[in-house]
N, C-alpha and C positions, 0 to 999 in steps of 0.2 A: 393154528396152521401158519399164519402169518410170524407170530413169533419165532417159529422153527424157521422158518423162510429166510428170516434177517438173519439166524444166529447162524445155519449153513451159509449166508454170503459172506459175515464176519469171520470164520473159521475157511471159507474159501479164501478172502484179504489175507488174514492170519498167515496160511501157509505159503501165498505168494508174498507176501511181506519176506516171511521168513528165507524162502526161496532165493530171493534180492538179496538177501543180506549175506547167505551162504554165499554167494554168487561173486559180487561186490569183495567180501574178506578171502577170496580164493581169489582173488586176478591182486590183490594187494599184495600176498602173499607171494605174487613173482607168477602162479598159474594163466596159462593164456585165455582168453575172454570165454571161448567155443571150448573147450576142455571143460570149464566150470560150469561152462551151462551146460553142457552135455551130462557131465556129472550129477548134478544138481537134479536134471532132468531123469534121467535113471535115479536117483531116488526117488522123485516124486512120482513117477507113472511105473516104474518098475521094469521089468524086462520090452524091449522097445525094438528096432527093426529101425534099419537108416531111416526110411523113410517116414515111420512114429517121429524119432528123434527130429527129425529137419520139419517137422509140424509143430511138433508140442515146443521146439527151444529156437523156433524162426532162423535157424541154420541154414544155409546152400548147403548140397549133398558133398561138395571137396572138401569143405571146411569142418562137416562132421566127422567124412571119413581121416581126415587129421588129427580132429579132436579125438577119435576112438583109436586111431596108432597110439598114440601118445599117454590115451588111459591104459591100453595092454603094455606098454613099454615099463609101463607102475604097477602092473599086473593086479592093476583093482577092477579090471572090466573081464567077465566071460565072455565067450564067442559059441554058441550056438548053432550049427550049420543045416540047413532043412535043406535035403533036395527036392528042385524044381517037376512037376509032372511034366515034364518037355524037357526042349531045347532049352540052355540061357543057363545065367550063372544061378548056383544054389544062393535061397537068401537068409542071411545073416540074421540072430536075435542074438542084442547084447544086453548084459544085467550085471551087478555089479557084485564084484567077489564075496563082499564081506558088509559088515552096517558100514551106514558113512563113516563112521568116524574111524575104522578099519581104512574105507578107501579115503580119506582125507592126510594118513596118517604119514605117508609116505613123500604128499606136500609138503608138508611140516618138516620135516626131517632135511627134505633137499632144503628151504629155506632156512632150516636152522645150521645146515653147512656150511653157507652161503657167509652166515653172518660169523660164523667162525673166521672163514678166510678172511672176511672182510676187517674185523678184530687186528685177525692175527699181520694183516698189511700196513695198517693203520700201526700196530706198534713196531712194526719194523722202519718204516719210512718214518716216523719220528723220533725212533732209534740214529739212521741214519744222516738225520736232518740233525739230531744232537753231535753226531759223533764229528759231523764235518764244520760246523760253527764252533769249534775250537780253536 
């Protein structure tokens, strides 16, 4: 029982290690901090409710609900609407379109853009930096 005990905390580390790291190579990636954990966080718990999310990824509820614009904007986040037994707004469950690496894929992409422009700037201003030292 003991042995099983350690190997669920190692395998608990394990995925928050790994979680970190997802987390960490998506804000490198040019992804904002709360976007990644958010992300991140919807993979690890799965379908989530702001309030889940601003628990399980130590978010403020603005800085979620920016984090969650921002994944619909990439259309890797669902939106879920439950109405309320009452007055008040309906509350939201958000999950994530596709596996991560479906919703990761579309990071990639805008970063891999990025680095074209950034290419393609770099050989023009040393284009132009040749053409005028004549």
């Amino acid at each position: 029982m003991q042995a099983e005990n350690s190997l669920l905390k190692i395998n608990d580390f394990n995925e928050v290690e790994t979680s970190q790291q997802l987390i960490f190579a998506l804000i490198k990636l040019g992804v904002h901090s709360h976007t990644a954990r958010c992300l991140v966080c919807l993979h690890v718990h799965g379908p989530s409710s702001s309030k889940m999310l601003q628990q399980n990824s130590n978010i403020r509820q603005p800085d979620v609900s920016v984090a969650i614009a921002e994944l619909r904007h990439f259309k890797v986040v669902k939106l879920e609407s439950s109405a309320t037994a009452g007055r008040g707004r309906p509350s939201h469950i958000y999950q994530l379109a596709g596996t991560l690496s479906e919703c990761i894929d579309p990071f990639i992409e805008e970063a891999q853009d990025k680095i074209t422009n950034i290419v393609s700037a770099i050989a023009t201003l040393e284009h132009l930096a040749h053409r005028t030292n004549r």
